[in-house]
Backbone as XML, in Angstrom:
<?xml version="1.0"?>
<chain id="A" units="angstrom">
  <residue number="1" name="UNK">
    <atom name="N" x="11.186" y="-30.753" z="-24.068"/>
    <atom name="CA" x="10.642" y="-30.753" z="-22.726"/>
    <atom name="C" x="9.622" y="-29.624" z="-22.609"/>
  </residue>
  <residue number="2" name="UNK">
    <atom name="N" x="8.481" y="-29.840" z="-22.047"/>
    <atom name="CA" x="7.139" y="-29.016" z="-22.044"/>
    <atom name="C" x="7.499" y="-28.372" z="-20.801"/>
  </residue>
  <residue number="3" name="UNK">
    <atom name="N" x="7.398" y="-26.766" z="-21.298"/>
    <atom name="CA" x="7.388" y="-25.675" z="-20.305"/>
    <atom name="C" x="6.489" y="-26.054" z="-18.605"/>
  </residue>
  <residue number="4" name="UNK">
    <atom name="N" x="6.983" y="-25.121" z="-17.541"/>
    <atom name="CA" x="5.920" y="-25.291" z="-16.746"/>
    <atom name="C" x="5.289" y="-24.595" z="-16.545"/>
  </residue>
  <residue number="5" name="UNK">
    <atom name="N" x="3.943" y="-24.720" z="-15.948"/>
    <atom name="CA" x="3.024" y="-23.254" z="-15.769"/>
    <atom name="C" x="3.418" y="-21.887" z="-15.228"/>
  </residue>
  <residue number="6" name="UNK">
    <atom name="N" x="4.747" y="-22.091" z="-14.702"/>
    <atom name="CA" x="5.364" y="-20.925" z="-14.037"/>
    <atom name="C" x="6.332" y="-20.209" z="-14.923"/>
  </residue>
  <residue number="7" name="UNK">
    <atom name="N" x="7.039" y="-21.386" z="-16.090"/>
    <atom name="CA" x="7.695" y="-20.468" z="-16.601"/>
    <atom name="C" x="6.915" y="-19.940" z="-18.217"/>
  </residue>
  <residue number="8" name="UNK">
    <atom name="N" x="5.229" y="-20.541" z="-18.553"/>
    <atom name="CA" x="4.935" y="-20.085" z="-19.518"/>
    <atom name="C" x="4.275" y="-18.435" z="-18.894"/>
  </residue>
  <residue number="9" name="UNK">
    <atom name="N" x="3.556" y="-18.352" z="-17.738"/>
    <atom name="CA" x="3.196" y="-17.529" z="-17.025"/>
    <atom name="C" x="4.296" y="-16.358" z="-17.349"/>
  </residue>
  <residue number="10" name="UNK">
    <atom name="N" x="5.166" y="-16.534" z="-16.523"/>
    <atom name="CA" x="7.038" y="-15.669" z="-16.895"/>
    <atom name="C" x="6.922" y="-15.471" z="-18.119"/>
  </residue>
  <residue number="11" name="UNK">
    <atom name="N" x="7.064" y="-16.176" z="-19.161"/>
    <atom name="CA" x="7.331" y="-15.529" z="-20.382"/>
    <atom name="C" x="5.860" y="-14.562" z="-21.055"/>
  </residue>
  <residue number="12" name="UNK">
    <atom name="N" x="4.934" y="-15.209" z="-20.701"/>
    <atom name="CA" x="4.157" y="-14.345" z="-20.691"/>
    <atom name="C" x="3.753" y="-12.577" z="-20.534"/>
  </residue>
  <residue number="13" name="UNK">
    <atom name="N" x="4.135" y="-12.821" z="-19.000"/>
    <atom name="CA" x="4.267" y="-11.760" z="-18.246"/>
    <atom name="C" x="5.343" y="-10.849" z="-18.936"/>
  </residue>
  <residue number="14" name="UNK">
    <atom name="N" x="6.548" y="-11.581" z="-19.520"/>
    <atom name="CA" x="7.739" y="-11.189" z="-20.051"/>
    <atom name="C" x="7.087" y="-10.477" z="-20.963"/>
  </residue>
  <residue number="15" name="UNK">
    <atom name="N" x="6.435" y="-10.373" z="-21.549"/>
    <atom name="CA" x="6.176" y="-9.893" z="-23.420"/>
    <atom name="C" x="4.664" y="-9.145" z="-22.709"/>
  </residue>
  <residue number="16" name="UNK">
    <atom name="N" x="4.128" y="-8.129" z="-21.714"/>
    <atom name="CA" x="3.407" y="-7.890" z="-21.324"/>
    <atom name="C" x="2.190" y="-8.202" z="-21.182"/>
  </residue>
  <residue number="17" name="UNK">
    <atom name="N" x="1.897" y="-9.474" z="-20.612"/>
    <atom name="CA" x="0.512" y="-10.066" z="-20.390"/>
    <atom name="C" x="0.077" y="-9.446" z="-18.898"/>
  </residue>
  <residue number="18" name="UNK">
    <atom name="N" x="-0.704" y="-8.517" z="-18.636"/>
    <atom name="CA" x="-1.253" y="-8.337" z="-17.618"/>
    <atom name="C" x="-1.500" y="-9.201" z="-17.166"/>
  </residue>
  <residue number="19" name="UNK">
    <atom name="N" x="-2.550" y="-10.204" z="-17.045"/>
    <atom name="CA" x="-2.763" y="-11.482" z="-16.703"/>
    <atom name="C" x="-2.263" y="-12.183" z="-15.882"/>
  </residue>
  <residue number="20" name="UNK">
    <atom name="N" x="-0.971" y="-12.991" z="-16.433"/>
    <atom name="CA" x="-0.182" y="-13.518" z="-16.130"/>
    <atom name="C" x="0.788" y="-12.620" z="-15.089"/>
  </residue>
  <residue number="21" name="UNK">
    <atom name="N" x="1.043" y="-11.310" z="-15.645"/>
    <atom name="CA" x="1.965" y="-10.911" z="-14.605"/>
    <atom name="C" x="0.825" y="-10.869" z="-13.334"/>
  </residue>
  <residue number="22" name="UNK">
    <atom name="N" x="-0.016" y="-10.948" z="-13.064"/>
    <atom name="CA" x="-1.146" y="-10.642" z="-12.135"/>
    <atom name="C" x="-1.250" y="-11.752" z="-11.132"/>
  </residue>
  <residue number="23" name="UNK">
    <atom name="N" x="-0.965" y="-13.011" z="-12.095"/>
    <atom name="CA" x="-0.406" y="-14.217" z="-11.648"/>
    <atom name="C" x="0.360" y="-14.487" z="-10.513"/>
  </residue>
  <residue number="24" name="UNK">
    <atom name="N" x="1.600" y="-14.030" z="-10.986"/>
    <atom name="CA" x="2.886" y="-14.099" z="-10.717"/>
    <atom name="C" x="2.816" y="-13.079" z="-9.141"/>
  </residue>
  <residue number="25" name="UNK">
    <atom name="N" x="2.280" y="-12.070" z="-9.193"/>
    <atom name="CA" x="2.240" y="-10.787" z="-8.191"/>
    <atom name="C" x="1.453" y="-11.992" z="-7.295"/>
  </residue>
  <residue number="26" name="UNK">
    <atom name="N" x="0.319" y="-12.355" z="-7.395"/>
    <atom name="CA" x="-0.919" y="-12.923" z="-6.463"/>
    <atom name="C" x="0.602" y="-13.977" z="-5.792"/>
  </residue>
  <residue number="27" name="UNK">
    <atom name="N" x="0.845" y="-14.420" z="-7.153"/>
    <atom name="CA" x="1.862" y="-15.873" z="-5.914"/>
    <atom name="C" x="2.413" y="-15.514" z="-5.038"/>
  </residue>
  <residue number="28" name="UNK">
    <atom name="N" x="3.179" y="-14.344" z="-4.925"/>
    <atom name="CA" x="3.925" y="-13.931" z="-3.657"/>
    <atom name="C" x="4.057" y="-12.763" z="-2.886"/>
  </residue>
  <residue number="29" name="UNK">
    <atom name="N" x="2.676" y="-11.855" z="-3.488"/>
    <atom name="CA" x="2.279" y="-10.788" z="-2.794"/>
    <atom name="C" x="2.017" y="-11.359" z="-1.298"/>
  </residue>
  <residue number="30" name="UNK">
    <atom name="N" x="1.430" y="-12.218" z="-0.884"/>
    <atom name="CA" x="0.545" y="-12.480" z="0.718"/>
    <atom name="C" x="2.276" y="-12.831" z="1.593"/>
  </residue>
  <residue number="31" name="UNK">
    <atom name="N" x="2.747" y="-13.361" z="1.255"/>
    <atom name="CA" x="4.188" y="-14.110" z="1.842"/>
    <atom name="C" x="5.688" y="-12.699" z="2.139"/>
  </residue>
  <residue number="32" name="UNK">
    <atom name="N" x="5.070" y="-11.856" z="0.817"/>
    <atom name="CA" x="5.884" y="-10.313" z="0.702"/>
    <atom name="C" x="5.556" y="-9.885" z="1.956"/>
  </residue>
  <residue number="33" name="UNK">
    <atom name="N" x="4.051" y="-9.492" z="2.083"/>
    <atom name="CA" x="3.838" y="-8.190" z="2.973"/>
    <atom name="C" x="3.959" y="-9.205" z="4.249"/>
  </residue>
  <residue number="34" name="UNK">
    <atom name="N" x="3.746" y="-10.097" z="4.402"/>
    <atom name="CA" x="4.097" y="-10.746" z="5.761"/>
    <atom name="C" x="5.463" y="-10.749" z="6.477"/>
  </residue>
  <residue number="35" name="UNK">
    <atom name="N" x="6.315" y="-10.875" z="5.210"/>
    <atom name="CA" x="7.481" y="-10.257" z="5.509"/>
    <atom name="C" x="8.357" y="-9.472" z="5.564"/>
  </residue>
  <residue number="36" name="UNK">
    <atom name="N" x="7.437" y="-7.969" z="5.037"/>
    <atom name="CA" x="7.307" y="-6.751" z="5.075"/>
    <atom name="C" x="7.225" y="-5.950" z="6.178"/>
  </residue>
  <residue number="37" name="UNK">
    <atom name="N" x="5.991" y="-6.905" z="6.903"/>
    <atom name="CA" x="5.019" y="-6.470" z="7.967"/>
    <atom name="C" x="6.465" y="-6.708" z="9.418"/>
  </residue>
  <residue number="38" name="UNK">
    <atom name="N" x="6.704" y="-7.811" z="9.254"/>
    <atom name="CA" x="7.697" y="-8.516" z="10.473"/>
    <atom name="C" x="8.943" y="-7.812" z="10.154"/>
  </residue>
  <residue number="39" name="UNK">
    <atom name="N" x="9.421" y="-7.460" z="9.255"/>
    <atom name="CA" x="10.812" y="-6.692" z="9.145"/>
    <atom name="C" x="10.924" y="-4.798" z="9.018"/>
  </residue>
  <residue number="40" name="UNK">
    <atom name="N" x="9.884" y="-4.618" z="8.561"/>
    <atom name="CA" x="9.791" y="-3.023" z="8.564"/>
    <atom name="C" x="8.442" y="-2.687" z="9.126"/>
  </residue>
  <residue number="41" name="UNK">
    <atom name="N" x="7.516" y="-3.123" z="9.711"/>
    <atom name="CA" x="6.461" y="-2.567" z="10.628"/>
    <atom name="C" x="5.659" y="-1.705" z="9.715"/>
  </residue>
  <residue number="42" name="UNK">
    <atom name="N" x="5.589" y="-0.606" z="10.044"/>
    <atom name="CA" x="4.590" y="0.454" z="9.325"/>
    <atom name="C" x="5.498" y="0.939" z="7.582"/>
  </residue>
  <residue number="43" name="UNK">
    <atom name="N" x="6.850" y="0.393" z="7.478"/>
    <atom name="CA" x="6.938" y="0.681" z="6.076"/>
    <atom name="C" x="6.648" y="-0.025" z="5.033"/>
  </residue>
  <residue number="44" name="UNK">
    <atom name="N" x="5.653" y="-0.933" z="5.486"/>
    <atom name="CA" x="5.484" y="-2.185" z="4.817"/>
    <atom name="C" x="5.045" y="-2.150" z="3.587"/>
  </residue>
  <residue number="45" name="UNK">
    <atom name="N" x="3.973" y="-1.663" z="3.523"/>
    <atom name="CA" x="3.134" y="-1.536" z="2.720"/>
    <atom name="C" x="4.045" y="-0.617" z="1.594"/>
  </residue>
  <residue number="46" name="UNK">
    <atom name="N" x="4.538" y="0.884" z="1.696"/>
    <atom name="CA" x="5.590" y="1.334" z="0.649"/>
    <atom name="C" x="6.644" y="0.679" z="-0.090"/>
  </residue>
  <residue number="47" name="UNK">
    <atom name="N" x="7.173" y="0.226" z="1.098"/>
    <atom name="CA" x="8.406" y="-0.784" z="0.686"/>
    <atom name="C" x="7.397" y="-1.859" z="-0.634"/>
  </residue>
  <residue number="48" name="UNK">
    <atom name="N" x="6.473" y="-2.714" z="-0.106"/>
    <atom name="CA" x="5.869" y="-3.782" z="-1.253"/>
    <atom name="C" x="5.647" y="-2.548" z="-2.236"/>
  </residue>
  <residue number="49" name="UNK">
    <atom name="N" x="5.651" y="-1.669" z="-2.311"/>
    <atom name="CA" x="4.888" y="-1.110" z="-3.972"/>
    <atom name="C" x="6.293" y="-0.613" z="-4.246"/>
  </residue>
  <residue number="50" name="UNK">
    <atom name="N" x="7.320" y="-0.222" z="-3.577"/>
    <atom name="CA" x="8.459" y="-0.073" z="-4.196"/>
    <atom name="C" x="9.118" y="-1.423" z="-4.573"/>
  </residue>
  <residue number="51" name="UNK">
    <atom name="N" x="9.015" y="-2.442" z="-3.773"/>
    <atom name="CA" x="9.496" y="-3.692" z="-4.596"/>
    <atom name="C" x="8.977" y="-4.024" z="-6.233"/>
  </residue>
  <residue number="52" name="UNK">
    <atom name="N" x="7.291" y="-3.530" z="-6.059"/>
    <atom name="CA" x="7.117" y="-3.989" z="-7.459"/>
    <atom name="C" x="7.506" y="-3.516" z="-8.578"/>
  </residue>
  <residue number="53" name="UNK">
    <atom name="N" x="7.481" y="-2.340" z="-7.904"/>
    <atom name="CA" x="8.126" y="-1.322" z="-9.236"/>
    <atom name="C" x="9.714" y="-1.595" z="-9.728"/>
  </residue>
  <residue number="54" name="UNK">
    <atom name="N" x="10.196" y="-1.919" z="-8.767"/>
    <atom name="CA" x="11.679" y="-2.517" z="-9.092"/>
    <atom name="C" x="11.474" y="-3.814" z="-10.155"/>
  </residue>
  <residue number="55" name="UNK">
    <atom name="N" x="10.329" y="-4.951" z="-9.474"/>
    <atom name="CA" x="10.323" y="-5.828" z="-10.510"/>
    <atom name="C" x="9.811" y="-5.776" z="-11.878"/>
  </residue>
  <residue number="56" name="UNK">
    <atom name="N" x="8.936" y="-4.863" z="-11.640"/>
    <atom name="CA" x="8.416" y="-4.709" z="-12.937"/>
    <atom name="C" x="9.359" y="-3.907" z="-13.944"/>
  </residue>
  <residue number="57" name="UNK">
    <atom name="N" x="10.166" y="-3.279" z="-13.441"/>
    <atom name="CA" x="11.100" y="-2.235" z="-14.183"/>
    <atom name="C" x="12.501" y="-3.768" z="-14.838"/>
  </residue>
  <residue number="58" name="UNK">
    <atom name="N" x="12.546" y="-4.761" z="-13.932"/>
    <atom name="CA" x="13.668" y="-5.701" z="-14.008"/>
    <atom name="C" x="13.194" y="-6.983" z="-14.485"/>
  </residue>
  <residue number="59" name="UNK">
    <atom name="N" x="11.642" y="-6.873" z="-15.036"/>
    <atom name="CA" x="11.047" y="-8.523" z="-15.203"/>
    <atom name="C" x="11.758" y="-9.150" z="-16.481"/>
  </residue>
  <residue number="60" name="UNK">
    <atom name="N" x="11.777" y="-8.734" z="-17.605"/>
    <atom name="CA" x="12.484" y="-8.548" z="-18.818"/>
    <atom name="C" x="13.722" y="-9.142" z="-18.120"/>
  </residue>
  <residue number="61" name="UNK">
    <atom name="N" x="14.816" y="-9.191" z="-17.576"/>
    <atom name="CA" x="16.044" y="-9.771" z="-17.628"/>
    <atom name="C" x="15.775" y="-11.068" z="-16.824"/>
  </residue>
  <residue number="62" name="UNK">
    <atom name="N" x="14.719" y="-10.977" z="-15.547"/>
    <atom name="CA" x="14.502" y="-12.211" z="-15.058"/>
    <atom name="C" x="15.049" y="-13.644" z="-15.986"/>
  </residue>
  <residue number="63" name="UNK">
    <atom name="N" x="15.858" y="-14.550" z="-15.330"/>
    <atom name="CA" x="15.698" y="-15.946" z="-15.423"/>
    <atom name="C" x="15.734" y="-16.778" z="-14.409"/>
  </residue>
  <residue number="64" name="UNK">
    <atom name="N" x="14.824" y="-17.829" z="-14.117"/>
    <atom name="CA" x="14.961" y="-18.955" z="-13.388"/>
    <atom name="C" x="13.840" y="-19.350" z="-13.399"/>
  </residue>
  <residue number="65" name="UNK">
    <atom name="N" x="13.537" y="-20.196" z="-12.217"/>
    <atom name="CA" x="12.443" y="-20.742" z="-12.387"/>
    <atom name="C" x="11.908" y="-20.286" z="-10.843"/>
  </residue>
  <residue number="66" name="UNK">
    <atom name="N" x="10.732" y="-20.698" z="-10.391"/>
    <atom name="CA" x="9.278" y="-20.458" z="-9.370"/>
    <atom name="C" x="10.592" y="-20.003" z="-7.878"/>
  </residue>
  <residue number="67" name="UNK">
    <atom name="N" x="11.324" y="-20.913" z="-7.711"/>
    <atom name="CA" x="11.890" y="-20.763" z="-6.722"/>
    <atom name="C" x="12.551" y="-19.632" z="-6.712"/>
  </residue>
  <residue number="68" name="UNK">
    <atom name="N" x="13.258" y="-19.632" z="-7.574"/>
    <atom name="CA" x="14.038" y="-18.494" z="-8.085"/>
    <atom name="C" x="13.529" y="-17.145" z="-8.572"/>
  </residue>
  <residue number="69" name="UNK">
    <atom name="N" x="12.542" y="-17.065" z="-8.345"/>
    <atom name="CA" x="11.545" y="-16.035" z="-8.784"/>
    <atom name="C" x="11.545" y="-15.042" z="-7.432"/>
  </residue>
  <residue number="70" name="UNK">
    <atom name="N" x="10.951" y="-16.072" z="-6.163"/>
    <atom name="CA" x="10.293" y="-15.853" z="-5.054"/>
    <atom name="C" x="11.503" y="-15.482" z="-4.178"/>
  </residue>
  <residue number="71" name="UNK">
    <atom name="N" x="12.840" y="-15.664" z="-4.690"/>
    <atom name="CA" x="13.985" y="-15.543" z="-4.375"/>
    <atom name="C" x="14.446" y="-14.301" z="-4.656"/>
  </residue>
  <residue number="72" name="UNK">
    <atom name="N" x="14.401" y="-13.778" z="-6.086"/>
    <atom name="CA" x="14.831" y="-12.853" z="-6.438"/>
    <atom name="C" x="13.927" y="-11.503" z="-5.990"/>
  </residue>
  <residue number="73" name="UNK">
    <atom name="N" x="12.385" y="-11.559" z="-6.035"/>
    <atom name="CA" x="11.204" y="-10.660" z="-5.232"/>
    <atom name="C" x="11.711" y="-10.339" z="-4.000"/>
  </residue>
  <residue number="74" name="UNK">
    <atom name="N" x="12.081" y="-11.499" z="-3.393"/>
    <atom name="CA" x="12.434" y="-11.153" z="-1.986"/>
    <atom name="C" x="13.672" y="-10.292" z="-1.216"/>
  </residue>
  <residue number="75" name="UNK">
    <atom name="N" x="14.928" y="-10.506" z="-2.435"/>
    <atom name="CA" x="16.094" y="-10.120" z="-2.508"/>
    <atom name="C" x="15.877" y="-8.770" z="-2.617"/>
  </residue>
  <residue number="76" name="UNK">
    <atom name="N" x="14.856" y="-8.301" z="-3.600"/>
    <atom name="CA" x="14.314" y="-6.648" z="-3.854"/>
    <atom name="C" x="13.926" y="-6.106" z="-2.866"/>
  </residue>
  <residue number="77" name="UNK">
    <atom name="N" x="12.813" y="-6.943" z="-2.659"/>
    <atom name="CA" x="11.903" y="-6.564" z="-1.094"/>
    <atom name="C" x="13.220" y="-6.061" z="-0.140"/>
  </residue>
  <residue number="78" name="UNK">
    <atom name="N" x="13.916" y="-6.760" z="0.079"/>
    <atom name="CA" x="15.148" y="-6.830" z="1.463"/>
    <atom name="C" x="15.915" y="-5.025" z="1.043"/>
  </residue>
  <residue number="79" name="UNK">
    <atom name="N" x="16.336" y="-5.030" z="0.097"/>
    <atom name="CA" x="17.038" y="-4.087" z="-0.195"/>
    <atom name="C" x="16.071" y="-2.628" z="-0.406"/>
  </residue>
  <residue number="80" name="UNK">
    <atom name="N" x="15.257" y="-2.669" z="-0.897"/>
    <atom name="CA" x="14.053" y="-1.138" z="-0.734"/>
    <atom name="C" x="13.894" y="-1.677" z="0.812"/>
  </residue>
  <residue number="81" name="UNK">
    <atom name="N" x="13.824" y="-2.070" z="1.241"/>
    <atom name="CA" x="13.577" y="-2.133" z="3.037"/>
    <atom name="C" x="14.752" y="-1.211" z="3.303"/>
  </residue>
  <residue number="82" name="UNK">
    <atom name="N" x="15.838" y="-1.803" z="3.048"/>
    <atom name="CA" x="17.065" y="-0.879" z="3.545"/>
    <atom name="C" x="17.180" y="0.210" z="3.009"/>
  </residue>
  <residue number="83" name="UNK">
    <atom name="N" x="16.963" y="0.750" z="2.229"/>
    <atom name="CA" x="16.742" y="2.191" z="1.472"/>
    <atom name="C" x="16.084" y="2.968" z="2.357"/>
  </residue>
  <residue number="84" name="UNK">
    <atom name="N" x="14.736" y="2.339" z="2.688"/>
    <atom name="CA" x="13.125" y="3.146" z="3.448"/>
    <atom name="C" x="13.722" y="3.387" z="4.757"/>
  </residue>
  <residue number="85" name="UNK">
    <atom name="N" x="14.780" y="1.916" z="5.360"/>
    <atom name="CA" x="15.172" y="2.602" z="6.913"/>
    <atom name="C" x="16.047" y="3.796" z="6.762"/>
  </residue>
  <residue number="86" name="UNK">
    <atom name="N" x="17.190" y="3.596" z="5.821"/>
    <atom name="CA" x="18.319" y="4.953" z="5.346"/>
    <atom name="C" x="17.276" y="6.176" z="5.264"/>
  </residue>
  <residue number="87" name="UNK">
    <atom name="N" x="16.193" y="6.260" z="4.368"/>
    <atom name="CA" x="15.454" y="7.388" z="4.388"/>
    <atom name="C" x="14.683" y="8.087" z="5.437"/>
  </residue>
  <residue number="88" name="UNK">
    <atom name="N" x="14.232" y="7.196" z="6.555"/>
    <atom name="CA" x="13.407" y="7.141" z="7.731"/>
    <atom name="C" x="14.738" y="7.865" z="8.851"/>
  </residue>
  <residue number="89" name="UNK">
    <atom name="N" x="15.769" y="7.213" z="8.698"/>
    <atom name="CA" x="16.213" y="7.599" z="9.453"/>
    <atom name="C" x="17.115" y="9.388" z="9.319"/>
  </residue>
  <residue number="90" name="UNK">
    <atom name="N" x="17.287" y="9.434" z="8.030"/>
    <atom name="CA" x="17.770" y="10.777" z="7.652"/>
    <atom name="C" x="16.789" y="12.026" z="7.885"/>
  </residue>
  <residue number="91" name="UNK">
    <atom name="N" x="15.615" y="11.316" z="7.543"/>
    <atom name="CA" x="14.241" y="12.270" z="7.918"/>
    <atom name="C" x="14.008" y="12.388" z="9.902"/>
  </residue>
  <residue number="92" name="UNK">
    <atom name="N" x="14.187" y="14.094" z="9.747"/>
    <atom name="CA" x="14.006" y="14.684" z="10.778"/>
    <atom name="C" x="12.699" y="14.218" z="11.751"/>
  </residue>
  <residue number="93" name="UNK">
    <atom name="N" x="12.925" y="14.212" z="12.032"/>
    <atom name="CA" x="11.067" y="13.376" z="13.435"/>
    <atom name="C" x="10.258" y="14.631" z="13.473"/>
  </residue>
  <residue number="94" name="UNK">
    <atom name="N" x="9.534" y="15.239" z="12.832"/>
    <atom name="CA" x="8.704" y="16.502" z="13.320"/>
    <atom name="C" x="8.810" y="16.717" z="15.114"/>
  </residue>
  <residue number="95" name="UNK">
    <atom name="N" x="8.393" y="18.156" z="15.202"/>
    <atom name="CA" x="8.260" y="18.680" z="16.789"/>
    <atom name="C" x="7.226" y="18.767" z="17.047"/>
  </residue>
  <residue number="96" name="UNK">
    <atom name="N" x="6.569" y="18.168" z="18.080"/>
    <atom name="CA" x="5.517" y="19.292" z="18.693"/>
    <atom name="C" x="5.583" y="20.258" z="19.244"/>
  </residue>
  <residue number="97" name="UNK">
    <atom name="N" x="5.307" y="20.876" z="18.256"/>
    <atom name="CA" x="5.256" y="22.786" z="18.944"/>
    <atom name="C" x="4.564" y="23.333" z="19.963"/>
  </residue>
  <residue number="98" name="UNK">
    <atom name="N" x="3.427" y="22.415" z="20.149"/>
    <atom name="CA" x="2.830" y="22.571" z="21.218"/>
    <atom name="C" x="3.517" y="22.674" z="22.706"/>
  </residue>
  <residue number="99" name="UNK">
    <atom name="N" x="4.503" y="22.042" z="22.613"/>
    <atom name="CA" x="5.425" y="21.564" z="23.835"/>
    <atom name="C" x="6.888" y="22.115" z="23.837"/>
  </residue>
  <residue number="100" name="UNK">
    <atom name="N" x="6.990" y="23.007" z="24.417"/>
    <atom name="CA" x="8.201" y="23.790" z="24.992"/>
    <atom name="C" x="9.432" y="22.303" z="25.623"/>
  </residue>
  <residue number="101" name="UNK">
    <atom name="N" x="10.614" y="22.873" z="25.626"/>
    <atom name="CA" x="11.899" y="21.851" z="26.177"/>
    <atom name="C" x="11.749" y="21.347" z="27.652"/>
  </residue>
  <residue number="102" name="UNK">
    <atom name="N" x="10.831" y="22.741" z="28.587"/>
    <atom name="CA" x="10.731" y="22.140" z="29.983"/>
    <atom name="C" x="9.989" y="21.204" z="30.296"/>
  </residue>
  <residue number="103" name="UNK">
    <atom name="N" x="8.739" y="20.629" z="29.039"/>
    <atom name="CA" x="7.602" y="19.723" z="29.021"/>
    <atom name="C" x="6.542" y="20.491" z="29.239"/>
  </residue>
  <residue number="104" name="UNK">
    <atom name="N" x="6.586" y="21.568" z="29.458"/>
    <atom name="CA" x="5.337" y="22.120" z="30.070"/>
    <atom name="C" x="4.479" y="23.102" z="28.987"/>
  </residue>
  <residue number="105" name="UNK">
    <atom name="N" x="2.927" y="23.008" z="28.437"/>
    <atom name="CA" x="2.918" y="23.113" z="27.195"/>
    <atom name="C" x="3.311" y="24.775" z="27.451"/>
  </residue>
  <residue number="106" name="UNK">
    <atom name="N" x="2.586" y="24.764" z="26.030"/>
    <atom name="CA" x="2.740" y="26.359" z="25.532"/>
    <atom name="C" x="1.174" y="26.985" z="26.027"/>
  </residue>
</chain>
């Protein structure tokens, strides 16, 4: 049975084809940050470059196929989301110093 373009792409990408992994990123980069954008707002954009780095660090064990791909990206995506809020939220909110407790500046 003849491979499909998605999983010669994958194996490709597997054995370091820039290319192909370039491929693979284009397919579900636009659909990522959209749902980046709608679930973490302004961490969007970090969160997607921390997803990739997760995949790219995990592409090598990848198996499945297209669906399962866009499945597993997304599963990453979801979880560095939850990391970035844990971190966002442990991180102190800066003060304005400008502004004393009564409201009234300095």
């Amino acid at each position: 049975m003849p491979e499909s373009d998605f999983e010669l792409r994958l194996s490709a990408a597997q054995a370091g084809d820039e290319a192909s992994f370039t491929e693979l990123f284009r397919s579900v980069q636009p659909s990522l940050l959209r749902y980046l954008g709608a679930m973490g707002g302004p961490l969007a954009d970090d969160v997607a470059a921390e997803t990739w780095l997760s995949v790219v660090k995990g592409l090598g064990r990848f198996r499945g196929d297209e669906s399962k791909w866009k499945a597993w990206v997304f599963t990453i995506a979801r979880a560095r989301l939850v990391d970035a809020r844990r971190r966002a939220a442990r991180t102190p909110t800066p003060v304005d110093t400008d502004v004393v407790l009564d409201g009234h500046a300095a």
